[in-house]
C-alpha positions, 0 to 999 in steps of 0.5 A: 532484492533478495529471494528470501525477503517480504513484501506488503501490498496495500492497495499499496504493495509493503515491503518484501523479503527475499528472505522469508521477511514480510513483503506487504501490499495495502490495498489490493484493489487496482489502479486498474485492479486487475493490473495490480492483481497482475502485480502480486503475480509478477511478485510471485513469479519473481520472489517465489519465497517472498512473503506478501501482505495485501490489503483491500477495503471493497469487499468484492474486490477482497473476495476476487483476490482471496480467491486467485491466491487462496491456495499460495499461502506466501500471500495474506490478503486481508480485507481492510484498508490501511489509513492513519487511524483505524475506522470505518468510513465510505468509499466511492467506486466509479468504475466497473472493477474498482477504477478510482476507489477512494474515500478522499475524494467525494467528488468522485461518482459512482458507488458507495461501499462502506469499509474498514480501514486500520491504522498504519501503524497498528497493521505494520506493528502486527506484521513485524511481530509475525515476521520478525522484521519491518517490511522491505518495500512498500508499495501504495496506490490508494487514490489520496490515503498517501498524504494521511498513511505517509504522514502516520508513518513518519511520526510513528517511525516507520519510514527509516525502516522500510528500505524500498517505498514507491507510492503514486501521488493522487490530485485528491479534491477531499485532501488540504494543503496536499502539495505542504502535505507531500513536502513534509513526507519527502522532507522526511523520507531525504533523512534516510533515503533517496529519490530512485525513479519518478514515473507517469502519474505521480509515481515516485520510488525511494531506496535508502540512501546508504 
């Protein structure tokens, strides 16, 4: 990727410039959180003018990222969550540092933390009309909102315009008909991209196929 492009983070990491183009993250919290706080780190060091975009529902998880980039004005963290609607609802917190955060799966034990969640579509709209563009990689780990965001981003047309995706598909108890779920993604992600690399723990990268 170039130095000058954006990337976005949203508990998933969306997309990057190395341009100066928006790089996003939707949700900011950890798969282990402080791995993924290490993320936008590594993000940092490597794309020094990329611009990034996280996003983090658990308020206290929001407030520990703010403050380690609260002086690195490339890095927006906002405290909201990106689902395929936009509202508030309950997540589960098993661990100490938000290991297994998830509203899709009540299964879970552990804390109860209410927070706000903006659809997709409405957050990658706003990012584009700041930047300019669409984001250039998107990357997500939000413990089962892959199936609901994947699908909004396909039916709104976000998918062909975001050239690098790599997400971790979660066992979510609380999402029906996942495995139908992912094939629909993929089918629609085959009709500009292909498969890059396929990793431990459902983690799956895709670059355009051209």
């Amino acid at each position: 990727m170039r130095p000058d492009q954006a990337y976005t983070v949203i508990r998933w990491h969306l997309g990057w410039s190395l341009r100066r183009r928006p790089n996003g993250d939707c949700k900011g919290h950890r798969g282990h959180w402080r791995q993924y706080r290490h993320h936008v780190e590594l993000l940092r060091k490597r794309h020094p003018e990329a611009r990034i975009y996280t996003f983090e529902p658990v308020p206290s998880l929001f407030q520990t990222l703010k403050g380690k980039f609260v002086n690195d004005h490339n890095v927006m963290a906002q405290n909201v969550g990106v689902s395929d609607a936009s509202l508030q609802t309950e997540f589960v917190i098993e661990g100490i540092d938000g290991i297994g955060a998830t509203g899709e799966d009540h299964n879970t034990q552990g804390t109860h933390v209410k927070v706000q969640l903006s659809d997709v579509d409405a957050v990658l709209t706003a990012i584009q009309k700041e930047t300019g563009q669409a984001p250039d990689l998107l990357n997500m780990n939000c413990e089962g909102c892959e199936y609901g965001v994947m699908k909004r981003m396909s039916e709104t047309g976000w998918l062909p315009k975001i050239a690098n995706v790599q997400l971790s598909w979660h066992l979510a108890g609380d999402v029906k008909d996942r495995v139908a779920k992912r094939c629909e993604v993929e089918k629609a992600l085959w009709q500009s991209h292909m498969r890059a690399w396929r990793s431990a723990f459902g983690w799956v990268g895709w670059k355009p196929s051209q």
